[in-house]
N, C-alpha and C positions, 0 to 999 in steps of 0.2 A: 112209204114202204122203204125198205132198207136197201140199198141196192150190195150186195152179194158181189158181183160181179169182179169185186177188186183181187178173186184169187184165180181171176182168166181163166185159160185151161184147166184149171182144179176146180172148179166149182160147183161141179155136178159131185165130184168125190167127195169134197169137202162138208158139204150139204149129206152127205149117205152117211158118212162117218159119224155127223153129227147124230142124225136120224138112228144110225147103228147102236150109238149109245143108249140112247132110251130102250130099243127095242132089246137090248141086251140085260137093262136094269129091268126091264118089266117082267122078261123071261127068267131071270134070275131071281126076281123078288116071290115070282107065283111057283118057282124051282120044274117048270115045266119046260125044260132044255128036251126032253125025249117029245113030246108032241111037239116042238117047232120046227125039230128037225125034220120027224116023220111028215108034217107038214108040208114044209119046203121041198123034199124031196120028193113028192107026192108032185105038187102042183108044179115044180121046176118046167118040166121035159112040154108042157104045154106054154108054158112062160117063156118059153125060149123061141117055140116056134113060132107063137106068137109075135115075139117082138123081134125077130130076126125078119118072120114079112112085114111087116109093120116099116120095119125100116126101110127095105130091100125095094117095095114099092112107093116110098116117098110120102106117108104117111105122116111123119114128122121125123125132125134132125135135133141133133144135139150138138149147138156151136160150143157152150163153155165144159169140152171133157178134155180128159188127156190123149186123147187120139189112138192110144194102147185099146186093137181089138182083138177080141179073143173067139174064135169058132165064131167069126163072122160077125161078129156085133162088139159094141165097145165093153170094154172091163165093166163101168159103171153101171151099164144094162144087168149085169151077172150080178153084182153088186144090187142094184133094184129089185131084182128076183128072189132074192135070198131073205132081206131085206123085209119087205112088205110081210110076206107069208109069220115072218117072227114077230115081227110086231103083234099082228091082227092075233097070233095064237098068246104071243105074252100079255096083250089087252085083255081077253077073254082071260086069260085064267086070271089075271090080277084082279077085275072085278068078280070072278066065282069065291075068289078069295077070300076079298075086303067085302063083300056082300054078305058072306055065310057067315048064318047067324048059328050057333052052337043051342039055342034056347029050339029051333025049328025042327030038330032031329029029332 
């Protein structure tokens, strides 16, 4: 396995940013920028409180972040929240996409 590790405190960002990019081409390639958002937005405010007690009671930590927390939890959290929801919605539409056959209508 590769070990990551080498960018210390960034690593968790770095990792998201990476991840970001795909979820950005996926959603851009299926042009469904309005369902990831409404997405995201949708599932945020549960995500948050979610991973705020998650954290709060000891659930799990995150040694390699940049230590910048925002409304109680780290940037990269916010980052994760956002993150996931766009992907799973630019996954789906990219295989509704690549799947749809024109000969099935």
């Amino acid at each position: 396995m590769v070990d990551i590790s080498v960018f210390g405190p960034y690593t968790y960002l770095v990792t998201e940013l990476l991840w970001g990019v795909v979820a950005v081409a996926l959603v851009s390639y299926a042009d469904a920028w309005r369902e990831a958002a409404r997405t995201t937005l949708v599932l945020y405010p549960a995500a948050y409180v979610w991973d705020w007690y998650t954290l709060h009671v000891g659930v799990f930590e995150i040694p390699l972040r940049t230590g910048v927390d925002l409304l109680g939890i780290p940037v990269e959290e916010h980052i994760f929240m956002l993150l996931i929801p766009t992907m799973v919605v630019g996954a789906h539409e990219t295989l509704a996409k690549v799947l749809d056959d024109p000969d099935d209508r």
